[in-house]
N, C-alpha and C positions, 0 to 999 in steps of 0.2 A: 228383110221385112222389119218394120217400126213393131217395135216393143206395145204392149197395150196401153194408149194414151192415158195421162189423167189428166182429171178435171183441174182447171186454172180460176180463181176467183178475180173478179173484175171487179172494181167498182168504176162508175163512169154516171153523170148526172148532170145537170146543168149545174148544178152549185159544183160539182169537182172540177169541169171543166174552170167553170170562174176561177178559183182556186190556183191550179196548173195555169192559166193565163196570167193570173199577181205573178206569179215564181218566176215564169217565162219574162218578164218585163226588166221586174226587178236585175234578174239575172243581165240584163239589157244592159243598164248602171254598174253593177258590179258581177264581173265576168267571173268571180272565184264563187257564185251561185252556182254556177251550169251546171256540177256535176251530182249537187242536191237536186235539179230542176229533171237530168235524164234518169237518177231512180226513182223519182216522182211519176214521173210518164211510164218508165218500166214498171212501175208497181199497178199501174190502171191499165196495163194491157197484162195482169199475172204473170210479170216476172222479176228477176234482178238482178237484169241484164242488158244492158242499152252502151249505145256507142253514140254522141254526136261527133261527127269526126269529117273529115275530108279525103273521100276514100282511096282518090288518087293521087297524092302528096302526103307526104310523112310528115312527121313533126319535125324533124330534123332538115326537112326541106320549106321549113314554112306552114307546113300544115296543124292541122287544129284538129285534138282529140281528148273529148273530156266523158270517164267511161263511168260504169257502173257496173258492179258486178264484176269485174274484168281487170289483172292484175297488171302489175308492171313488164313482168316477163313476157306475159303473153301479148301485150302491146306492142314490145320491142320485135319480139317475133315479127308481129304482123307487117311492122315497118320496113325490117329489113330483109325479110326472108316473103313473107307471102303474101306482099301487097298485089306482087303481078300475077298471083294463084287466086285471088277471090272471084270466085265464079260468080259471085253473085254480083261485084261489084262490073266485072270485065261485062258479064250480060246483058247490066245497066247500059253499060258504053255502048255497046253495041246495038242494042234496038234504040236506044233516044229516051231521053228524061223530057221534063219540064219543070218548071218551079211547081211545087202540091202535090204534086202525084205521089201515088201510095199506092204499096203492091204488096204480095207476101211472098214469101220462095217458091211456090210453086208458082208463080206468074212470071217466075223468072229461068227455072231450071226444071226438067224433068227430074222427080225423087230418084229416079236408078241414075241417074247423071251425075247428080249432088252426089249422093251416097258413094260412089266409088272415085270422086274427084279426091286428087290429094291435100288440097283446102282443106277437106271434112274429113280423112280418115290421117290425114297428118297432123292436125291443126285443132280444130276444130270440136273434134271428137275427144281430143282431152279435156275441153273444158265444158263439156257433156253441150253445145252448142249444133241445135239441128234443123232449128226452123227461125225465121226471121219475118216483122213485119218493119216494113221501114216507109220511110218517107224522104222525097227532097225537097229540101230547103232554100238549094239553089241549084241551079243545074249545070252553072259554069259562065263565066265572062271574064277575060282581059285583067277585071281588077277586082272579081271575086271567086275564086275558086268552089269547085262544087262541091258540093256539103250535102251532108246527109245525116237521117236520125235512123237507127237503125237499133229495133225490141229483139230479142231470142229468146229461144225458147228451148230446154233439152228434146232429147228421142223421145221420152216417157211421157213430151206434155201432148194437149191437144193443137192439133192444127192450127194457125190462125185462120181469122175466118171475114167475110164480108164488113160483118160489123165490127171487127176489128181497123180494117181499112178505113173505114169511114170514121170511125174515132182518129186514127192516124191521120187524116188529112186535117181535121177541126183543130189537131194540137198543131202539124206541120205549119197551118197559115201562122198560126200567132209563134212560132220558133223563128221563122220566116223574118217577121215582122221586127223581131226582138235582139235577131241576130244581126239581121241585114244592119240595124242601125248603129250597133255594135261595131261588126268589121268597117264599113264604110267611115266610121266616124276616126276611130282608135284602130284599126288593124295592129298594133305593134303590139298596145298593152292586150288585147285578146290571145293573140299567141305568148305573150310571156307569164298571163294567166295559165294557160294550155300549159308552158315549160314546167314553171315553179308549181302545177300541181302533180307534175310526172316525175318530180324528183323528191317530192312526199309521199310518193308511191313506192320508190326504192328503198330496201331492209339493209345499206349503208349510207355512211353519212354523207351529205354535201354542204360547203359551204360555197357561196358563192361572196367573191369578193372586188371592191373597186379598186380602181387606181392608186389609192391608198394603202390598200391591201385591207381596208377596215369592212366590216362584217357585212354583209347586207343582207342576208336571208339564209335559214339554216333549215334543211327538212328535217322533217318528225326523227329521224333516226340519231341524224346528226347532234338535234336538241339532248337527245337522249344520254346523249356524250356528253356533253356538256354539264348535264346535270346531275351525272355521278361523281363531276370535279377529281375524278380519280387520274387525271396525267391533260388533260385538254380543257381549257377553260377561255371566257372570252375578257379579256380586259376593259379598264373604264374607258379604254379609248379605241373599243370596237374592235381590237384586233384578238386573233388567235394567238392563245399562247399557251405553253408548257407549263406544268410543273416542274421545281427543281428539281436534278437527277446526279446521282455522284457519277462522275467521269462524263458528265454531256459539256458541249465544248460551244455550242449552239443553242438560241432556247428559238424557239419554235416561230414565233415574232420575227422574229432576226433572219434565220431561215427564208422564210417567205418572201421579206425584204430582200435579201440576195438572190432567187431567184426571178423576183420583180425587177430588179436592176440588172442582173446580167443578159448581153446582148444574145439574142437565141441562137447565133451563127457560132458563138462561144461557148454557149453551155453545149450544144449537140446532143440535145436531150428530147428525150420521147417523155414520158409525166415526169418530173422530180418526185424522188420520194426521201420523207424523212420521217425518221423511228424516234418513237415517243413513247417514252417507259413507263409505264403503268402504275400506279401506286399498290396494287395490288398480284399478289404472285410473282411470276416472272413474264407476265403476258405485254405486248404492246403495240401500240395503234401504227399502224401504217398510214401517212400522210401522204398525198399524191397532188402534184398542183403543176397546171396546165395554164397560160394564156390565152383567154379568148381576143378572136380576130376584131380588128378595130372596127370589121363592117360586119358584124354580128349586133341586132336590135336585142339585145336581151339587156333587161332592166330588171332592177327591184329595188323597192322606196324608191322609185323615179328617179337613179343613178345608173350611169350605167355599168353592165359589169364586164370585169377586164381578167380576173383569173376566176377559174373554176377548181374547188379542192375536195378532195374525195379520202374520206376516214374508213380505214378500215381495220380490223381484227384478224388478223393473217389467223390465228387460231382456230376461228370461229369460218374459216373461208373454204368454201371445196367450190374452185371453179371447174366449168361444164370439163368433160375429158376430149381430149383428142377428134375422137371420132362422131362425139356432135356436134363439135364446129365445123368438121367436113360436111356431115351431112347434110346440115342445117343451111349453112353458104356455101359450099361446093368449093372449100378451098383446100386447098392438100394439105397434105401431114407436116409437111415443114411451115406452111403459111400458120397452118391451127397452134404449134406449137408456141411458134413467136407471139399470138396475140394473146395464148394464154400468159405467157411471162412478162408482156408489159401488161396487162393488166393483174399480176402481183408487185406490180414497181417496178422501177428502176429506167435506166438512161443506156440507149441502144450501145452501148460498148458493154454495159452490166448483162443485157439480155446477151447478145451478141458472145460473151465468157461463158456465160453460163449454158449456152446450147452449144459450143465448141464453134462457131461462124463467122465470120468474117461481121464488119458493119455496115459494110458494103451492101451483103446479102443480106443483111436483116434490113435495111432500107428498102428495097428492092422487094422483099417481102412485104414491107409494110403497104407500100404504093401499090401492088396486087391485091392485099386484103382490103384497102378504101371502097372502091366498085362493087368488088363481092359482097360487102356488108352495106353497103350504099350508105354509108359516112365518107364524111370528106375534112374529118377534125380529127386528134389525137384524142380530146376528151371524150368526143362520143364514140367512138370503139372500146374506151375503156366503162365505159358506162354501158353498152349494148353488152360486153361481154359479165360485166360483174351486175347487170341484171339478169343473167342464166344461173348465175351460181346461187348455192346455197351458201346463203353469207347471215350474219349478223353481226351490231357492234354493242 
């Protein structure tokens, strides 16, 4: 039984709706709006808590998801562990959408159904999420994938209710509206907006870098790095680079450069990683840098990008343990091991030493953990797994 609800404030009026319609448009032009525009709308339905997103396709497959309220980890989650557990999303599928429509969870699941799905008592229920009103946006074609806006609500609030739906539909058409012109026009930079705002979301750093290897976009964490100038810093000529270090043989620049040039069949490496001494204590950043595929659309300042690098603070890092990576993707104790170790670093012969195994078998592992995590890159397993951990840099 639901806790005693409490009262949710709404505001909603013709001038707010106007309002919510500028943002929506706006957001139309410049797609790094959406995710001001969905706690905009979650705040007129009393929450702050809203998904616009694609609920059958991950971001890692293409999909688009720009949240509120709603963290990186628990994104990741959803993507790779419990996209084909959303009762609410599978219900959808099942009875039939159309473009507008607006329901709330009880139009879509029986409460004792919900409540003891593993969605909501695995999932769901950690992030006190218990009630939903949502709308579609699109309901699915060929060359638009189905999208949806989707409000929550915890156990403690009230219901949604009638006149919440019907507010949902007034903002749904003009999302509708706003969006469609968006994907249909730009589809590429929509989703690289979707990317580069999920990697401002992660508490380590990312660089993403061109064929040059010079800088092209750094998230908030990463920035952060940078601007303590204490071992990582970015040069006049856009590149990463070191501080000087007694006994480094390598600066950090150069690095990157060799592993941009060596051919991948040669290096036989899972992320490279390179250690960067800190100007302070004895602490230091862990460097990890991955090539992205030549047919990967991801961009930023309208370049495209070719390696992906990942800072991190082995100090500051306690990745997920053993037994919630089984849990969570249903891979065994030897799979869960190996992808916690390449995502501390290193080049499968390093992992491979370090767990006593062949490289053989760590391969071999690795190609079993793609599917179960439903990635099908080196970077984003190691970015799915070091957004479960408690990390900072």
């Amino acid at each position: 039984m639901d806790p005693s609800p409490v009262t949710v404030s709404r505001k909603r009026d013709a001038k707010h709706l106007s309002e919510l319609a500028h943002r929506i448009y706006a957001a139309s032009v410049k797609p790094e709006l959406w995710n001001g525009v969905v706690e905009a709308i979650a705040a007129s339905l009393g929450s702050s808590k809203g998904l616009l997103f694609t609920p059958y396709l991950a971001p890692q497959h293409g999909g688009l998801i720009f949240p509120s309220g709603i963290d990186e980890t628990a994104l990741q989650l959803w993507a790779s562990n419990y996209i084909d557990k959303d009762i609410w999303a599978l219900r959808l599928q099942k009875n039939g959408t159309f473009d507008g429509m607006a329901y709330t969870d009880k139009d879509l699941v029986p409460r004792e159904e919900f409540l003891a799905s593993p969605f909501y008592r695995e999932f769901l229920s950690t992030m006190d999420i218990a009630r939903t009103c949502g709308g579609v946006v699109f309901s699915g074609s060929p060359d638009l994938p189905a999208t949806m806006l989707a409000i929550f609500r915890g156990a403690n609030d009230l219901p949604f209710d009638r006149d919440d739906v019907l507010w949902m539909k007034l903002l749904v058409s003009h999302v509708s509206r706003g969006l469609g012109v968006m994907q249909r026009l730009d589809t590429v930079k929509l989703q690289n907006t979707s990317l580069l705002a999920s990697f401002d979301r992660l508490n380590f750093g990312v660089a993403l870098l061109n064929g040059g290897m010079q800088v092209l976009h750094m998230n908030e964490a990463g920035k952060e790095v940078i601007s303590r100038n204490d071992g990582i810093y970015i040069s006049d000529s856009r590149q990463l680079e070191s501080k000087p270090a007694a006994g480094r043989s390598q600066s950090l620049s150069s690095w990157l450069t060799a592993v941009r040039d060596t051919p991948v069949a040669e290096l036989g490496h899972f992320l490279e990683e390179c250690r960067v001494v800190r100007n302070v204590g004895k602490r230091h950043y862990s460097v990890q840098c991955a090539a992205v595929p030549s047919t990967s659309p991801w961009k930023a300042q309208n370049e495209e990008v070719r390696h992906v690098v990942f800072i991190i603070d082995p100090a500051a890092l306690q990745l997920p343990n053993v037994a919630r990576l089984v849990a969570l993707f249903g891979l065994t104790q030897a799979q869960a091991k190996v992808a916690r170790e390449f995502a501390s670093g290193g080049t499968y012969a390093q992992v491979a030493r370090r767990l006593r195994i062949s490289v053989e078998t760590v391969r071999s592992h690795i190609k079993d953990i793609y599917p179960k995590t439903r990635v099908n890159r080196q970077s984003d397993l190691v970015r799915l797994i070091l957004s479960l951990a408690q990390s900072a840099v």
